[in-house]
C-alpha positions as CSV (number, residue, x, y, z in Angstrom):
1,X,62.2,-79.3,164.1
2,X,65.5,-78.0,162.5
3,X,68.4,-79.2,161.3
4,X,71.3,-77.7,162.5
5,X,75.5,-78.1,161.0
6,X,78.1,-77.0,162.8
7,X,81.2,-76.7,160.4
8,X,84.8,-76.5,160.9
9,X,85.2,-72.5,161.2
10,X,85.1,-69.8,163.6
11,X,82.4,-69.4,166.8
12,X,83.8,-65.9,168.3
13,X,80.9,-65.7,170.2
14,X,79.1,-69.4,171.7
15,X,76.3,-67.8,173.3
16,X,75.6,-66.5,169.6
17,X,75.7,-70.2,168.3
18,X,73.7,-72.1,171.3
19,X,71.1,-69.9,171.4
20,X,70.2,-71.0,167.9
21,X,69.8,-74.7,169.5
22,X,66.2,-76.0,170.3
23,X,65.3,-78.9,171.8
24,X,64.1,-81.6,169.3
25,X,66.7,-79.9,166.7
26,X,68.8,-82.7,164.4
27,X,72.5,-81.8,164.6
28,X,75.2,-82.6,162.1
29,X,78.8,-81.9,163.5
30,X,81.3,-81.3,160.4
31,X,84.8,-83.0,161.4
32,X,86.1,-79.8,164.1
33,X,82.7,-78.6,164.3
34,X,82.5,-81.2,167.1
35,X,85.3,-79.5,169.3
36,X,82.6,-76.9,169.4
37,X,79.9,-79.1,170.2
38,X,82.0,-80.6,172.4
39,X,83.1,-77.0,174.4
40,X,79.3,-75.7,174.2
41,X,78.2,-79.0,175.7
42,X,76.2,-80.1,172.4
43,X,75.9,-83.7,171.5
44,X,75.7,-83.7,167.9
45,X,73.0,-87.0,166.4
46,X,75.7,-87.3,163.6
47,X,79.5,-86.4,162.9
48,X,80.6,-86.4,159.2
49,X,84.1,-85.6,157.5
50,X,87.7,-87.1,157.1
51,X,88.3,-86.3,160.5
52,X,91.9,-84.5,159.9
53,X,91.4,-81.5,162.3
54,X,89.2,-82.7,165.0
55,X,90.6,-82.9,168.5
56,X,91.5,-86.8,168.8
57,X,90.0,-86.3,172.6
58,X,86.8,-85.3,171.4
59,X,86.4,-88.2,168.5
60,X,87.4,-90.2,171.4
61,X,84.2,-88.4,173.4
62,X,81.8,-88.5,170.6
63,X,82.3,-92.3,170.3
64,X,81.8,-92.9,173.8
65,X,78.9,-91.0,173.4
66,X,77.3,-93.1,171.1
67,X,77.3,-90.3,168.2
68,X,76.7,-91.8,164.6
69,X,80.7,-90.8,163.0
70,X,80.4,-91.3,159.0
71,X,84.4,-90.8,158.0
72,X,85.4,-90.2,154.6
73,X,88.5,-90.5,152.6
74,X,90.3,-86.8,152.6
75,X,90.3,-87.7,149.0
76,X,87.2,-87.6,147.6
77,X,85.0,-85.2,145.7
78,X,83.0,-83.6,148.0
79,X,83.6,-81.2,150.9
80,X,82.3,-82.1,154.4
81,X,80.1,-79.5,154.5
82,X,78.5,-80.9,151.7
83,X,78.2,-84.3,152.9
84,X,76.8,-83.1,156.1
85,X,74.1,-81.1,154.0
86,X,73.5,-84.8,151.8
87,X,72.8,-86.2,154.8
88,X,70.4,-83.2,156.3
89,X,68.6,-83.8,152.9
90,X,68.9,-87.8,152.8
91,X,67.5,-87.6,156.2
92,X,64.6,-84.9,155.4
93,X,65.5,-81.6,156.2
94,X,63.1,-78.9,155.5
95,X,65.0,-76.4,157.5
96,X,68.2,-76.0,158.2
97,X,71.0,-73.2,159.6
98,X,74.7,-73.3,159.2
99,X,77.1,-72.7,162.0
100,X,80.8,-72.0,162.2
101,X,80.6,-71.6,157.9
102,X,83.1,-68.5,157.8
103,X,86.5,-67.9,159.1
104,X,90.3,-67.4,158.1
105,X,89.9,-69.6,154.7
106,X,88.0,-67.4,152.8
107,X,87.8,-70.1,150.0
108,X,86.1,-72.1,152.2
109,X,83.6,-69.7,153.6
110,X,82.7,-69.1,149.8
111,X,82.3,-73.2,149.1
112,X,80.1,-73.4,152.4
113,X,77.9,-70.7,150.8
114,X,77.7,-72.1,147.5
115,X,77.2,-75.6,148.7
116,X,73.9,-74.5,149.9
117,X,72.4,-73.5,146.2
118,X,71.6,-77.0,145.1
119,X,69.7,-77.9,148.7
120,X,67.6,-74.7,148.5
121,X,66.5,-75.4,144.8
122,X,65.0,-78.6,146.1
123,X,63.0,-76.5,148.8
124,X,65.5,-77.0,151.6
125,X,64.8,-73.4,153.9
126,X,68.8,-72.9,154.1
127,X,70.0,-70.0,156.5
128,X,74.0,-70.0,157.8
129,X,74.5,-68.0,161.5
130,X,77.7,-65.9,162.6
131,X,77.8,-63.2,165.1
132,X,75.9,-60.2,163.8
133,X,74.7,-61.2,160.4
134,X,72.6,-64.0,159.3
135,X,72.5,-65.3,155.6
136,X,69.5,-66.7,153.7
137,X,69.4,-68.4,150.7
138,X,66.6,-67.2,148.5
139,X,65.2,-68.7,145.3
140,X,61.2,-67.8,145.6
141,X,60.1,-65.1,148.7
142,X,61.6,-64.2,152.1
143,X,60.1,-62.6,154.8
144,X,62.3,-61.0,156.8
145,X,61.9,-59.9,160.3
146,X,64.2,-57.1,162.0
147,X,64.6,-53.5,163.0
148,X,64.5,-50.1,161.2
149,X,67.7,-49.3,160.1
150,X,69.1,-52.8,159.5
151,X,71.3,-53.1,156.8
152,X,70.4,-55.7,154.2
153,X,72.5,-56.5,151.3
154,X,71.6,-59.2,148.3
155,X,74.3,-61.0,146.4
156,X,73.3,-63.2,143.1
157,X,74.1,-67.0,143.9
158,X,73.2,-67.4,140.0
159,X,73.9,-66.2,136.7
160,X,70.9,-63.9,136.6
161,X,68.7,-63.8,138.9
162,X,65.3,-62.4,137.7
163,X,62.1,-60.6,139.2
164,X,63.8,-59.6,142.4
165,X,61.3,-57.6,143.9
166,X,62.1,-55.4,147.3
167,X,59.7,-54.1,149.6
168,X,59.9,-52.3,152.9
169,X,63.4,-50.7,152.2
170,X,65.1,-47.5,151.8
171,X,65.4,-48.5,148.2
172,X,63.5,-50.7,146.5
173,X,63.1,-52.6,143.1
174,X,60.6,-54.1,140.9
175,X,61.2,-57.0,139.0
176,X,64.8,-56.0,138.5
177,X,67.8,-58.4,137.4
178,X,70.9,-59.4,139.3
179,X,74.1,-60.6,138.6
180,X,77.4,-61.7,139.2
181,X,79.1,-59.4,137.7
182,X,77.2,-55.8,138.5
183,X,76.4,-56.7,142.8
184,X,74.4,-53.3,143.1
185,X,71.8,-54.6,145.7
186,X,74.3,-54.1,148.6
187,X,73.7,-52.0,151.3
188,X,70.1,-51.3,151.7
189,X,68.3,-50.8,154.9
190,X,65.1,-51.9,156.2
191,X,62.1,-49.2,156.9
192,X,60.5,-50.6,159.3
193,X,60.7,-54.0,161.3
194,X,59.2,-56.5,158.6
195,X,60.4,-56.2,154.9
196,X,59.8,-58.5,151.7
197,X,62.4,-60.3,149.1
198,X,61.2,-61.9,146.0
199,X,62.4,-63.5,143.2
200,X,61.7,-65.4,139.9
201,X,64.0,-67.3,138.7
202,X,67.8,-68.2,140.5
203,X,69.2,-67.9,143.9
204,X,69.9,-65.1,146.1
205,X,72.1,-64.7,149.4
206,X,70.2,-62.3,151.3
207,X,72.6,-60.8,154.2
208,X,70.8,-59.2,157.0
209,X,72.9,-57.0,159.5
210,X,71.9,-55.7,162.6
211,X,71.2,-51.7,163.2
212,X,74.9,-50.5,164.0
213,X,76.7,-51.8,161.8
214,X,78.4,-49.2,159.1
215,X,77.8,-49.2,155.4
């Protein structure tokens, strides 16, 4: 069993998004997250946020629906997408993947991401989902499964990141260092259809492409 959240940004394509959806999985909808659920025909377990951009139709659905709605203050210190991930956590989340994390507000596509460092530290298995590209949070060893000639790029999520180790690509390294500030480890591709990241010490956003899509 999964977790799964469904934030507040774009789903360009649903099929994309509901295939990800197993029976048995826990879902968290994050305030309009739910007027996907609610289009796909997804009851969420749990809906979380201040509730300032949901469709009032649907919060009137989920409630009827017996949903558990948690609403916060829009004042407060946290963003929803964080308290959805709390509660993943509180609740006891191994694994997890983030829907409907990017779109228009590229501030908050970059606070979705980052929200995720602190979970995966704790040994929460942290991926986020959008059409094409799939993002994993790294801060130990990831085996990654895909096809020759998928492009792979690796972004630091800390400081420094140390040992990052690559294996299976069209350029690899050996115990190398990334940072913020010099994001080399962008547009690799993989060899074959299994490859290898590890790290040391820090977190890593691994982005994985599929084959087709240009450098």
């Amino acid at each position: 069993m999964k977790w799964v959240i469904l934030a507040g940004g774009e789903y360009s394509d649903v099929m994309v998004f509901t295939s990800e959806v197993e029976p048995g999985d826990k879902i968290i909808a994050v305030d309009s997250g739910a007027n996907f659920a609610f289009r796909a025909g997804i009851q969420p377990d749990y809906l979380v946020g201040d509730m300032d951009s949901i469709d009032p139709q649907v919060l009137d659905y989920m409630r009827a629906r017996g949903v558990d709605i948690r609403v916060f203050p829009p004042e407060k210190d946290f963003t929803d997408t964080q308290l959805a991930l709390a509660l993943a956590e509180e609740m006891g989340a191994k694994s997890l993947i983030i829907m409907g994390w990017c779109g228009d507000r590229f501030d908050h596509s970059l606070a979705n991401l980052y929200s995720g460092i602190g979970i995966v530290q704790r040994g929460v298995r942290v991926t986020y989902i959008s059409p094409g590209c799939r993002v994993y949070l790294v801060n130990r060893e990831l085996q990654l499964a895909g096809k020759e000639g998928d492009l792979v790029s690796l972004l630091a999520l800390s400081p420094a990141v140390e040992g990052v180790s690559l294996e299976g690509f069209a350029y690899p390294l050996h115990d190398a260092i990334l940072k913020y500030d010099n994001p080399y480890a962008v547009s690799n591709r993989m060899l074959e259809s299994r490859a290898k990241v590890s790290i040391r010490r820090g977190v890593v956003a691994v982005f994985h492409y599929e084959s087709g899509i240009s450098r």
